[in-house]
C-alpha positions in Angstrom: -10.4 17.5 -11.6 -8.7 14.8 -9.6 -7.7 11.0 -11.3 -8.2 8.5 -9.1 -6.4 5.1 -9.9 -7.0 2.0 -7.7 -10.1 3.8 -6.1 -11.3 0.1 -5.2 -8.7 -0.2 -3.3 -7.6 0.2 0.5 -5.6 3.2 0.2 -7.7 4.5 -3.1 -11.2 3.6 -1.0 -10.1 5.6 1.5 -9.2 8.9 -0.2 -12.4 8.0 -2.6 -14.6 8.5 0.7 -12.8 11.5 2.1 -13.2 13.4 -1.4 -16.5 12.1 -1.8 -17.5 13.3 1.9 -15.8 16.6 1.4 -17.7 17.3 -2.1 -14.2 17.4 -4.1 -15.3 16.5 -7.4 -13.4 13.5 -8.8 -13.4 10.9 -11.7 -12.0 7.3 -10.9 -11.1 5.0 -13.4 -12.4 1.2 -13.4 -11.8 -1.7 -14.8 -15.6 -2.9 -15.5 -18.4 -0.9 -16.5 -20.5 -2.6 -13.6 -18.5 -0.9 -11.0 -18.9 1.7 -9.4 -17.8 4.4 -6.7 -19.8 7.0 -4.3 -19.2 10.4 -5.2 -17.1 9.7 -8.2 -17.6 10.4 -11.9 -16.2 6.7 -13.3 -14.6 6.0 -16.5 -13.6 2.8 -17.6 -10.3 2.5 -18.7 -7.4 -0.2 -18.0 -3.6 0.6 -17.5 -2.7 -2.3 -20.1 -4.4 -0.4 -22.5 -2.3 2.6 -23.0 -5.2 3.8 -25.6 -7.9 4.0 -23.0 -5.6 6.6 -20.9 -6.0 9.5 -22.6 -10.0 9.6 -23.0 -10.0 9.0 -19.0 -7.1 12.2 -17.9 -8.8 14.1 -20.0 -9.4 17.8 -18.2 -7.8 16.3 -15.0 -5.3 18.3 -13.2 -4.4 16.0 -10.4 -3.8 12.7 -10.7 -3.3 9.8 -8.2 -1.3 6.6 -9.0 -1.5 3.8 -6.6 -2.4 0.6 -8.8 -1.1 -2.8 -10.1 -1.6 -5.8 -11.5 -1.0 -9.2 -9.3 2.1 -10.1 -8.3 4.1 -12.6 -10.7 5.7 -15.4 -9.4 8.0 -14.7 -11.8 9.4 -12.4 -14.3 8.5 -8.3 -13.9 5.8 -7.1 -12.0 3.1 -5.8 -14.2 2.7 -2.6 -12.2 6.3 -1.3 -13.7 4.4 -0.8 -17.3 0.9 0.1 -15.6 2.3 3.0 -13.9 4.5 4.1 -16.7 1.6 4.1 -19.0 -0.3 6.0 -16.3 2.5 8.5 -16.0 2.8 8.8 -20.2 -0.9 10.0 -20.2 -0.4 12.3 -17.9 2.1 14.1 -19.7 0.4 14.2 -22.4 -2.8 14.7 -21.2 -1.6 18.1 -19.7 -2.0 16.4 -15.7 -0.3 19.0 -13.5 0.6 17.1 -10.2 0.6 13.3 -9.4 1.0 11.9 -5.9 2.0 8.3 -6.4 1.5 5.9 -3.4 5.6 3.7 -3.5 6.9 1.7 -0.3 9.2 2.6 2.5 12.9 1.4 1.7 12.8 1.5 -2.3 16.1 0.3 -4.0 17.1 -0.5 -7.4 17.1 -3.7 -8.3 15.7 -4.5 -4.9 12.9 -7.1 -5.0 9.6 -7.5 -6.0 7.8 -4.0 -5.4 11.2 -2.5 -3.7 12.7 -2.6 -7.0 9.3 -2.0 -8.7 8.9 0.9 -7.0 11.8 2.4 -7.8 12.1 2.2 -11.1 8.5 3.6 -11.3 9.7 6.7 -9.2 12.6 7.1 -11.8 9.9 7.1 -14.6 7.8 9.9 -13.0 11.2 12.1 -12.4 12.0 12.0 -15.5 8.4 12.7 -17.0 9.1 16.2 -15.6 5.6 16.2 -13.7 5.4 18.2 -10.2 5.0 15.0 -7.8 4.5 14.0 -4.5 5.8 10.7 -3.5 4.2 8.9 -0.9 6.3 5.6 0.9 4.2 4.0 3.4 5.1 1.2 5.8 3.6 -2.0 6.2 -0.1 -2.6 6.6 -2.2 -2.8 9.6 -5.0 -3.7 7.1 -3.2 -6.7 6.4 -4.1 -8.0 9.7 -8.0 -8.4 8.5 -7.4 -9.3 5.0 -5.1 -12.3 5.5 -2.6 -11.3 4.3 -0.5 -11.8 7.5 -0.5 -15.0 8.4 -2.4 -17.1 10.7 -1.8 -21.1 12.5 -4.6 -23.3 12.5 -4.5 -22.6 15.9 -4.6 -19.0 15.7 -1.4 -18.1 16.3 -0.1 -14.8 14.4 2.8 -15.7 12.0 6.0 -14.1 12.2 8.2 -14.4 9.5 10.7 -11.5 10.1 12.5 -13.4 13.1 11.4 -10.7 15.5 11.9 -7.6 13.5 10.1 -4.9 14.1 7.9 -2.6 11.3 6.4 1.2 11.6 2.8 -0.3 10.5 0.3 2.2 9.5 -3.2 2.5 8.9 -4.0 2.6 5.1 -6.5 5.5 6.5 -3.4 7.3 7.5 -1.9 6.7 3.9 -5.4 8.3 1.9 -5.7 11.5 4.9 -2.1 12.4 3.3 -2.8 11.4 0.1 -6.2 13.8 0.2 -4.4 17.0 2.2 -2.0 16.8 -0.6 -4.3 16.6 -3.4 -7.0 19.0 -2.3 -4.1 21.5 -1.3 -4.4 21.5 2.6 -0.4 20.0 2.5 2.3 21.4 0.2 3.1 18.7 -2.5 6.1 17.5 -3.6 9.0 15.5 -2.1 9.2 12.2 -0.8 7.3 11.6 2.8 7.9 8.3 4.5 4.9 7.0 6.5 4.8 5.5 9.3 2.8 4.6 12.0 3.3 6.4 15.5 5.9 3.2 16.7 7.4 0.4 15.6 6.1 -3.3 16.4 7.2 -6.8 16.0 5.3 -9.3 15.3 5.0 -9.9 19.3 3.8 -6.7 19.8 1.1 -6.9 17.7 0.1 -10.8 19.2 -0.1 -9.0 22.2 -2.2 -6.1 21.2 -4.6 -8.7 19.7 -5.2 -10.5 22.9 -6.2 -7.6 24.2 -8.8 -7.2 21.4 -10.1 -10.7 21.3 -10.0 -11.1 25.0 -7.7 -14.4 24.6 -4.4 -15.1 24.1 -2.6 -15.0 20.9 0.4 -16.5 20.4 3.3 -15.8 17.5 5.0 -18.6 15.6 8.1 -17.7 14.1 9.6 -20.5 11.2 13.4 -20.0 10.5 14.1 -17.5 8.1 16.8 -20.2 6.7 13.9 -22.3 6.1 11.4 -19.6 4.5 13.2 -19.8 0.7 12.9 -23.6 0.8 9.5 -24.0 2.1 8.0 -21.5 -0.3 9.9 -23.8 -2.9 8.4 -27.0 -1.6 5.0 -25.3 -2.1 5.5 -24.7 -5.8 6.7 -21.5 -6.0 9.9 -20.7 -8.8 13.2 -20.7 -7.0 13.6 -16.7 -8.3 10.4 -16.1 -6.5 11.2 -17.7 -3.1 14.4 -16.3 -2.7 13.0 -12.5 -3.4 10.4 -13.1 -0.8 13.1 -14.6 1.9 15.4 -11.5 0.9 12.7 -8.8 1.9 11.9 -11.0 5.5 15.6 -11.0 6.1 15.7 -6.8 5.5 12.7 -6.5 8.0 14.0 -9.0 10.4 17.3 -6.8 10.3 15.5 -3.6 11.1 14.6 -2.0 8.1 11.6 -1.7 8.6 12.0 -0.1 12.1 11.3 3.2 11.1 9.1 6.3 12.8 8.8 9.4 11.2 6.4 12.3 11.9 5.5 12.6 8.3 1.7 11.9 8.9 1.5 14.5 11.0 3.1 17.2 9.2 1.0 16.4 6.2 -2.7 16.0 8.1 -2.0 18.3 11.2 -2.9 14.9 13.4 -0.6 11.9 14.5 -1.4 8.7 12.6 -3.8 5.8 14.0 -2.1 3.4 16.5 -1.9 -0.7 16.3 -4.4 -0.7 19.3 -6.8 1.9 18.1 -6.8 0.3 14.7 -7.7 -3.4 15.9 -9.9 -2.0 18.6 -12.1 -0.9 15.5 -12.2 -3.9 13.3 -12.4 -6.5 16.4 -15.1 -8.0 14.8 -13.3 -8.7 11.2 -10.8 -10.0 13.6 -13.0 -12.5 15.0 -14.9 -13.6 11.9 -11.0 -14.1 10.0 -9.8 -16.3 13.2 -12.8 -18.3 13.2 -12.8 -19.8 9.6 -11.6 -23.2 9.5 
């Protein structure tokens, strides 16, 4: 039996649909009662409740850990004692293999989920559990969720000063997450994914007026003035200054990684930028026309 944590969510969807489609049994733990997910035996459980673990690994042999809580302005993330808890139970619980979903360019004390992330990764070596680690890039789904910014005029907001980022599609993240789990790819290690090239912020302006059939500009504040602005709008100093820190490591080329790990792991190469927008033009259009 395969655990599925965060199976509501873009990565955990994903993989949620290919097991479903494939007729993999699976059980995929929620939050409420009133939710529910195609193809999946549910349990209700929550990661701040260590207690409600064990009930939900129970008979599972597989588990996959790609969940947490919102992000704090300040103090720890809340994902850091999720996971753990998640990783506890599945010690004890007798889980065999977990492939956790991290994020390319971990480092401790890095910050917000780069330092997260690592100490999480440091928790599941030392459980002693056979794991795959999974680092993706950034998210082409963020271009459709909001998450990467817009102008009120529609222009696509840059706030890595031209740096470039190996974006994948989260689609791309759950086919290795489900070759790995169902045994089609070897597990274990560390895979970086990516997606098949690495884009700027221009780059991706440019596929997306090709999409939408107009042009689409990119505005690009200072990164000197990203810390103070996010302080003007309310967020703690500690905060701000984390945020700026991760923009600076992009717009330094960080981020600019390729690897062919999506391939090796699926036997295809992963989704590009164009392909991706191409198919969600229409989520596209709705975002950029809200007021």
């Amino acid at each position: 039996m395969i655990v599925v944590i965060g199976a509501t969510g873009a990565i955990g969807g994903a993989l949620a649909r290919r097991l479903a489609a494939d007729g993999v049994p699976f059980r995929a733990l929620v939050r409420r009662p009133d939710v529910s997910v195609p193809g999946a035996e549910t349990v209700v459980a929550d990661l701040d409740d260590r207690s409600s673990l064990p009930a939900a690994f129970d008979g599972a042999t597989r588990l996959f850990l790609n969940a947490g809580g919102a992000v704090p302005v300040d103090g720890p993330q809340p994902m850091i004692a999720q996971q753990e808890a998640a990783i506890d139970a599945a010690v004890d619980t007798g889980v065999e293999h977990v492939v956790k979903i991290s994020v390319l360019g971990v480092a401790d004390g890095g910050p917000l989920a780069v330092g997260a992330h690592a100490r999480i990764e440091r928790h599941l070596a030392a459980s002693g559990l056979a794991a795959t680690v999974l680092r993706p890039s950034g998210f082409l789904q963020n271009l459709i969720t909001g998450v990467a910014g817009f102008t009120a005029d529609g222009a696509l907001l840059d706030p890595y000063a031209g740096g470039a980022v190996g974006y994948i599609d989260a689609e791309d993240i759950a086919a290795c997450a489900h070759a790995v789990l169902t045994g089609a790819a070897p597990g274990g290690g560390t895979h970086e994914l990516t997606g098949p090239v690495a884009l700027t912020h221009a780059d991706l302006a440019a596929a997306l007026s090709t999409v939408l059939g107009r042009p689409v500009g990119v505005s690009s504040p200072a990164l000197d003035e990203l810390e103070p602005t996010l302080v003007a709008q309310g967020l703690p100093p500690s905060f701000a200054r984390d945020v700026a820190a991760l923009a600076t490591g992009v717009a330094l080329g960080e981020l600019a990684v390729v690897t062919p790990e999506v391939e090796r792991l699926t036997g295809r190469p992963p989704r590009s930028a164009e392909t991706f927008l191409a198919a969600h033009a229409a989520e596209l259009r709705a975002l950029l026309a809200r007021p």
